[in-house]
DRENPA-3360 file (N, C-alpha, C; in nm, 2 decimals, always signed):
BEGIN
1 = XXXXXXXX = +0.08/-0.12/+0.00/+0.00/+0.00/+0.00/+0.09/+0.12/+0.00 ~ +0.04/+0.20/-0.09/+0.15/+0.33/-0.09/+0.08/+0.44/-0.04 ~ +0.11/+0.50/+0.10/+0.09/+0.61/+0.14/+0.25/+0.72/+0.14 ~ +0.16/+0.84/+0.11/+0.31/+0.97/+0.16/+0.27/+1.03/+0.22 ~ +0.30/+1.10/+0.31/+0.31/+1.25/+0.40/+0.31/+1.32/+0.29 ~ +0.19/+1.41/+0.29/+0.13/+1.49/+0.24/+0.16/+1.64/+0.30 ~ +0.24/+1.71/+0.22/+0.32/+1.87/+0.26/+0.15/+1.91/+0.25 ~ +0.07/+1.94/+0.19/-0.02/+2.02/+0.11/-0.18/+1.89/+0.06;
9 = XXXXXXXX = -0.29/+1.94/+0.10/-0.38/+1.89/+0.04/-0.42/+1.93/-0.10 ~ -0.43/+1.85/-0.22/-0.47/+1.87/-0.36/-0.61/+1.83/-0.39 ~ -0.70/+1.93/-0.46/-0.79/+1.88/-0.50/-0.78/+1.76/-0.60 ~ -0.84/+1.64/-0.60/-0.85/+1.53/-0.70/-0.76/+1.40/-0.69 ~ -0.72/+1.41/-0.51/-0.61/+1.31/-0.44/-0.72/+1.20/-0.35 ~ -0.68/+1.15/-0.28/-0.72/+1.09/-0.13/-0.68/+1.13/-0.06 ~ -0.74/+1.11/+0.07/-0.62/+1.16/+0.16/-0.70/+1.10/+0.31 ~ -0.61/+1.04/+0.39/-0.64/+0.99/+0.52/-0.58/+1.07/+0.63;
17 = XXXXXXXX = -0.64/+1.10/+0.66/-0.55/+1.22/+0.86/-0.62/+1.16/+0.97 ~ -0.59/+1.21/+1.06/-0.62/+1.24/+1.22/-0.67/+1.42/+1.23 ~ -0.86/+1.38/+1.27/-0.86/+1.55/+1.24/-0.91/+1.55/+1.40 ~ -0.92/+1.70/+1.42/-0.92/+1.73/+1.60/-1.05/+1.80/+1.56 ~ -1.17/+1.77/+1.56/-1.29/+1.84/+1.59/-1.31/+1.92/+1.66 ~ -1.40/+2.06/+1.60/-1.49/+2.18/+1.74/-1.56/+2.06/+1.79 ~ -1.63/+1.99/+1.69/-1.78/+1.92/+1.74/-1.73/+1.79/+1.79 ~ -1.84/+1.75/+1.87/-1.87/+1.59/+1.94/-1.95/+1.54/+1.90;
25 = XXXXXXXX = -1.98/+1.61/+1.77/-2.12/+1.58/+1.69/-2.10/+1.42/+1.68 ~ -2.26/+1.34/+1.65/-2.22/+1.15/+1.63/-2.18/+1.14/+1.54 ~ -2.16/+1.26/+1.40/-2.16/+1.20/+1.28/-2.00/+1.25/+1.20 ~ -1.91/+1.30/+1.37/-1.78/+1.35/+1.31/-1.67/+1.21/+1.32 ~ -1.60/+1.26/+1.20/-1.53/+1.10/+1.14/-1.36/+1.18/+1.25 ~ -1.30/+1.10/+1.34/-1.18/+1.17/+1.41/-1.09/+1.11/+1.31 ~ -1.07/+1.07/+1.21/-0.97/+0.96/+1.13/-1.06/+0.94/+0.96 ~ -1.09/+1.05/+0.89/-1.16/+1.01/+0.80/-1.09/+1.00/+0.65;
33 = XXXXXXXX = -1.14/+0.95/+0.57/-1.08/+0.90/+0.44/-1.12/+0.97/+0.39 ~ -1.02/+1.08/+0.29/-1.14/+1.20/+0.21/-1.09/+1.18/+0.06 ~ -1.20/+1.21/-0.09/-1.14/+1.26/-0.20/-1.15/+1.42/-0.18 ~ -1.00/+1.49/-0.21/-1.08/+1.63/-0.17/-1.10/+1.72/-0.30 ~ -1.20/+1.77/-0.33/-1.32/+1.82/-0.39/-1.24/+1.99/-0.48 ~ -1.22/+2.02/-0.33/-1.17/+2.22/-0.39/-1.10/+2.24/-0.27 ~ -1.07/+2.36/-0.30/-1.02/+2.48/-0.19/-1.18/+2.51/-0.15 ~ -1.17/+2.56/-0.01/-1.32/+2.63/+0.07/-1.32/+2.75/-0.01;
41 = XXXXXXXX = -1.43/+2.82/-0.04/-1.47/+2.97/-0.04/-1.48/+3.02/+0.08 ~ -1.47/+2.97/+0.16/-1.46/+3.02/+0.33/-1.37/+3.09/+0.39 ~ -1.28/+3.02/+0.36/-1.09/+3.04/+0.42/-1.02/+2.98/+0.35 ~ -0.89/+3.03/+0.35/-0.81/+2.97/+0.28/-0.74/+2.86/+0.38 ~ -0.77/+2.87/+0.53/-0.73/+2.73/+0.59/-0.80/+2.61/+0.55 ~ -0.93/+2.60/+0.49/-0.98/+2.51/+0.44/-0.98/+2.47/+0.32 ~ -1.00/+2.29/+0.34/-1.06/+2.25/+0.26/-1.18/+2.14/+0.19 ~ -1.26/+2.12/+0.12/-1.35/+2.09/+0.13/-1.29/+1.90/+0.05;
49 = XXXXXXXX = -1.39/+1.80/+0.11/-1.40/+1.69/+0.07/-1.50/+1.59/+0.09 ~ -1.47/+1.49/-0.01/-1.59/+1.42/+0.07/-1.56/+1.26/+0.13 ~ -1.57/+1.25/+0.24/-1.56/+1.18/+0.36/-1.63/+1.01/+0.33 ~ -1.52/+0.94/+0.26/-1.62/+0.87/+0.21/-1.65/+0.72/+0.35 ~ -1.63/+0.71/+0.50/-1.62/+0.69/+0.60/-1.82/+0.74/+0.62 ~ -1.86/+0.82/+0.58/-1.98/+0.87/+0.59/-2.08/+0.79/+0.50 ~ -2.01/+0.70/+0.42/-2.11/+0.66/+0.33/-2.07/+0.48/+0.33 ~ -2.23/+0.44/+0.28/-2.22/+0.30/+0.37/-2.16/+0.23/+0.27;
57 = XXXXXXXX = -2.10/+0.09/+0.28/-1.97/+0.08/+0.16/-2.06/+0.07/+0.06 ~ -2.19/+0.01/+0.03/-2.24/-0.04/-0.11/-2.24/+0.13/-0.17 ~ -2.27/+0.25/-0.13/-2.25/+0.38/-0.23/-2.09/+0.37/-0.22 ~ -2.03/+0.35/-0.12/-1.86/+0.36/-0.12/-1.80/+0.26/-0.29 ~ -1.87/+0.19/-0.29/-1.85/+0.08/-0.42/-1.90/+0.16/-0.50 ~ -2.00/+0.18/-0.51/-2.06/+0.27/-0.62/-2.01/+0.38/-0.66 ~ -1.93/+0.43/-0.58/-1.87/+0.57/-0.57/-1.73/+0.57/-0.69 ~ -1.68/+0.51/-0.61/-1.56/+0.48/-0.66/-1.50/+0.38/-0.82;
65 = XXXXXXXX = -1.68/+0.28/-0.82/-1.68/+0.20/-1.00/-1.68/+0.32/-1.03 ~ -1.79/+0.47/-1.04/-1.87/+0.55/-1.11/-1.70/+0.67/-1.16 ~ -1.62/+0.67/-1.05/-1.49/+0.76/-1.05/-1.44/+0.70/-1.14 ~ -1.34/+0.56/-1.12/-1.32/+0.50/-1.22/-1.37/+0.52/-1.38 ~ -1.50/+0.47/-1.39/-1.55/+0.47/-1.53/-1.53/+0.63/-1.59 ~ -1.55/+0.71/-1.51/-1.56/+0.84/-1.55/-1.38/+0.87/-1.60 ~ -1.34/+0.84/-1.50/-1.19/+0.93/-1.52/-1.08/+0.83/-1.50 ~ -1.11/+0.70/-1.47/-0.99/+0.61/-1.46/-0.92/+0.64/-1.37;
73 = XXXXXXXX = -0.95/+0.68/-1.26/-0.87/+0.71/-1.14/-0.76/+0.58/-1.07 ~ -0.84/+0.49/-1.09/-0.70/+0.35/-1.04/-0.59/+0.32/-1.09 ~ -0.61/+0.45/-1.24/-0.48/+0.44/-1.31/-0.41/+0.54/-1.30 ~ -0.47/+0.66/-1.31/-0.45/+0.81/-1.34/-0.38/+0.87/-1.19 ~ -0.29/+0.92/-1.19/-0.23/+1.00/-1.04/-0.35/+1.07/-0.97 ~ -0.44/+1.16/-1.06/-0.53/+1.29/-1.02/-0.63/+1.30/-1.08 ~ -0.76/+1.30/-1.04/-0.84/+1.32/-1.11/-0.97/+1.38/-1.03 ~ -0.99/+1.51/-1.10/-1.07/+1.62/-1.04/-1.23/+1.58/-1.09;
81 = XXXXXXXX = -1.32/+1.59/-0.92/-1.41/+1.59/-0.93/-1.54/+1.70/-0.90 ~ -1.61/+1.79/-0.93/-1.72/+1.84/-0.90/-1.79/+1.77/-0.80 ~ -1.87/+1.84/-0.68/-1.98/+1.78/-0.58/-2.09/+1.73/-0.71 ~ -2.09/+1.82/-0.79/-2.20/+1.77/-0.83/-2.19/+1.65/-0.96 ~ -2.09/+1.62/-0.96/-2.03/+1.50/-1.08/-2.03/+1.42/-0.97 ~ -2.01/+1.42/-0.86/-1.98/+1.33/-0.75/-2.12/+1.24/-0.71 ~ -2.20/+1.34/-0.70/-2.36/+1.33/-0.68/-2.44/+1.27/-0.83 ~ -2.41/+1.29/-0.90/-2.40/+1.28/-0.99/-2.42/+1.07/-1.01;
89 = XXXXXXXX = -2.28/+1.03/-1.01/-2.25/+0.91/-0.96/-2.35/+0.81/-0.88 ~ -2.33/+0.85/-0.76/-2.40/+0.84/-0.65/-2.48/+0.94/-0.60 ~ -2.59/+0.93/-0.63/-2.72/+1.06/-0.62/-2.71/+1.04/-0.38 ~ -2.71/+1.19/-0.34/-2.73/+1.18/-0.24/-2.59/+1.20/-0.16 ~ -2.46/+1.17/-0.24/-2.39/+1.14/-0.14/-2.29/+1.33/-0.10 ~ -2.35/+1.40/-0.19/-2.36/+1.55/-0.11/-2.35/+1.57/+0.08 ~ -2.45/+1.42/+0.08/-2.43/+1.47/+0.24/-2.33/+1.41/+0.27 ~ -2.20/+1.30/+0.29/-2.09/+1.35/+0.30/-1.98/+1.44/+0.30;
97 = XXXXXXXX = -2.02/+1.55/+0.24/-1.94/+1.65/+0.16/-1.89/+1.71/+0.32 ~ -1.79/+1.75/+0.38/-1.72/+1.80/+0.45/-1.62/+1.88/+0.45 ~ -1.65/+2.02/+0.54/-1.48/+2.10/+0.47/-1.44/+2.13/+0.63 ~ -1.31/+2.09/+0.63/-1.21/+2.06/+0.69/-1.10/+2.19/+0.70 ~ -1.09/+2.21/+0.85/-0.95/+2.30/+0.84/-0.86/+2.26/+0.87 ~ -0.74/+2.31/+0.80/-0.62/+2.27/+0.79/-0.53/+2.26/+0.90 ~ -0.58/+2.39/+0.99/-0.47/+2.37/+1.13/-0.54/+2.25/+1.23 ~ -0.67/+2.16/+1.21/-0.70/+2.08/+1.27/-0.67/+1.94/+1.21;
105 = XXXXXXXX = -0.58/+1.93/+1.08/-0.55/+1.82/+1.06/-0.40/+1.75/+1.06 ~ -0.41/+1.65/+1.09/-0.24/+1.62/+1.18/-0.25/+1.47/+1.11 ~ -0.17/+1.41/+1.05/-0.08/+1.30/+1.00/-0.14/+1.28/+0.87 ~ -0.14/+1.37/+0.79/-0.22/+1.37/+0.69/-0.12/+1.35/+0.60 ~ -0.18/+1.20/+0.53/-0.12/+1.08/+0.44/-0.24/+1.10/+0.29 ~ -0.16/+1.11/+0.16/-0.21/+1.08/+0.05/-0.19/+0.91/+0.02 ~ -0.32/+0.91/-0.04/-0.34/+0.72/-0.05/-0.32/+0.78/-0.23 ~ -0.20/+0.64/-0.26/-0.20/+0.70/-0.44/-0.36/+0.58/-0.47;
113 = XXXXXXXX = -0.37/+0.64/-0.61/-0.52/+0.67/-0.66/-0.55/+0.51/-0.70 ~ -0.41/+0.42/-0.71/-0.42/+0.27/-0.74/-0.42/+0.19/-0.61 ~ -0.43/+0.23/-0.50/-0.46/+0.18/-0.39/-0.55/+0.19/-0.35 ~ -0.64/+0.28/-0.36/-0.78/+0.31/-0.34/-0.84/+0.22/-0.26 ~ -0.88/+0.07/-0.38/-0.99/+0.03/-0.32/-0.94/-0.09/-0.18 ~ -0.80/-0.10/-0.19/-0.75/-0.19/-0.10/-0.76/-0.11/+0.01 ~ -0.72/+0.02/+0.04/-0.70/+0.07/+0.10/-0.90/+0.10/+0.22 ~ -0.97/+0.13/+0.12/-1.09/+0.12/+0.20/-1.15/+0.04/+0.22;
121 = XXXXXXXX = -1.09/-0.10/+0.24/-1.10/-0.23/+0.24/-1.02/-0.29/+0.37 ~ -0.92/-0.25/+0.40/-0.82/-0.24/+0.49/-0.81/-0.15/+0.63 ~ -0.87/-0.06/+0.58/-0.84/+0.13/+0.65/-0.98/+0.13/+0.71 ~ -1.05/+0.13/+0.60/-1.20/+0.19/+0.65/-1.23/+0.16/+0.77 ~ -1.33/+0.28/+0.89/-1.32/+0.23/+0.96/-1.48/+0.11/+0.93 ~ -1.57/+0.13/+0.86/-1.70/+0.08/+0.84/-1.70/-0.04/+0.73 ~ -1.63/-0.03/+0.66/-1.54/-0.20/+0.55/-1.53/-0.26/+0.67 ~ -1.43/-0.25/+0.71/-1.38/-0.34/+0.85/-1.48/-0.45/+0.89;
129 = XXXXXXXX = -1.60/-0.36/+0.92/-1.70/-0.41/+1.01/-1.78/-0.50/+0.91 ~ -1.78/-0.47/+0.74/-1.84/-0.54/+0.65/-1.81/-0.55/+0.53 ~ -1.68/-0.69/+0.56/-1.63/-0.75/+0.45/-1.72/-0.82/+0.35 ~ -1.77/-0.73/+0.26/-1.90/-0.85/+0.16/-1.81/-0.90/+0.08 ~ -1.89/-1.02/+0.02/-1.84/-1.09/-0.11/-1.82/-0.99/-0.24 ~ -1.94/-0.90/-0.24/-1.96/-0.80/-0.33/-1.83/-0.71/-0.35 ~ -1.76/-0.68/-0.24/-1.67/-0.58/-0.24/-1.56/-0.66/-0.28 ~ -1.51/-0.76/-0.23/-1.45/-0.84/-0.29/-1.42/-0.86/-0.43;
137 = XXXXXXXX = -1.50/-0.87/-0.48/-1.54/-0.91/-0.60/-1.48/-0.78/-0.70 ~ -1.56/-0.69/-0.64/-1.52/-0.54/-0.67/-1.36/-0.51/-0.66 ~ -1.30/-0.53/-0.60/-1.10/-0.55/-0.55/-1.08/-0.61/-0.66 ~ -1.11/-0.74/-0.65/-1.07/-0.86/-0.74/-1.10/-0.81/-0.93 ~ -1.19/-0.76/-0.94/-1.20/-0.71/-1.15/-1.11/-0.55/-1.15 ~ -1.12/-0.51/-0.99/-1.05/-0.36/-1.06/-0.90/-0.37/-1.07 ~ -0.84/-0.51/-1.01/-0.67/-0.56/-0.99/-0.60/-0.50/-0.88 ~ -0.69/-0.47/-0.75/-0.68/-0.45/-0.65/-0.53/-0.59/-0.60;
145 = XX = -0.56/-0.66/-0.66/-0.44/-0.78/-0.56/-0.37/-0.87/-0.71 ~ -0.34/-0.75/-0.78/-0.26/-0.80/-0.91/-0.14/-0.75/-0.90;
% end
């Protein structure tokens, strides 16, 4: 699995950190898996992504064939997405969408774009809990263990 220490977050990467939340909200990921999306219109300490840790793995699968088919990302280093190309894909998964500041994120590792699906297969904290045959299957045609 190839992770780097990430100087800088890029739109159209992965990226896995350790984030330090304001909230105690139930629905904040402290360790979450992001594609990131843009820079915030907010601030420039932000940035926006989407948290795919928020989505249950069958849209997580879906998410990621739909990236694939679109842009070939398991092959391609970078490949820039729209919320709404994202949604698009996977209708709904907008409510993932998360923006993230930067001084609250700490060990922030880029996943390269061919490790993907191993990686949220391995990493995730919600895969973990539900190794299907389906996703399997899904590793196995995209050459996840070739």
């Amino acid at each position: 699995m190839a992770l780097r220490y990430a100087e800088a977050v890029v739109d159209g990467c992965f990226y896995s950190f350790v984030y330090e939340a304001k909230s105690t909200a139930q629905d904040v990921d402290l360790a979450p898996f992001i594609f990131c999306i843009r820079p915030s219109t907010i601030s420039i300490n932000n940035f926006v992504g989407l948290n795919l840790h928020q989505l249950p793995l069958k849209l997580r699968m879906q998410l990621i064939y739909g990236m694939q088919k679109k842009k070939n990302i398991l092959k391609v280093g970078r490949a820039t997405f729209t919320e709404e190309e994202l949604n698009k894909i996977v209708p709904g998964c907008k409510a993932a969408v998360r923006e993230y500041n930067r001084k609250r994120v700490f060990n922030c590792m880029q996943v390269d774009s061919s490790d993907v699906p191993y990686y949220i297969h391995t990493n995730g904290r919600i895969v973990e809990e539900n190794k299907s045959p389906k996703f399997m299957e899904f590793l196995l045609k995209n050459g996840a263990y070739k």
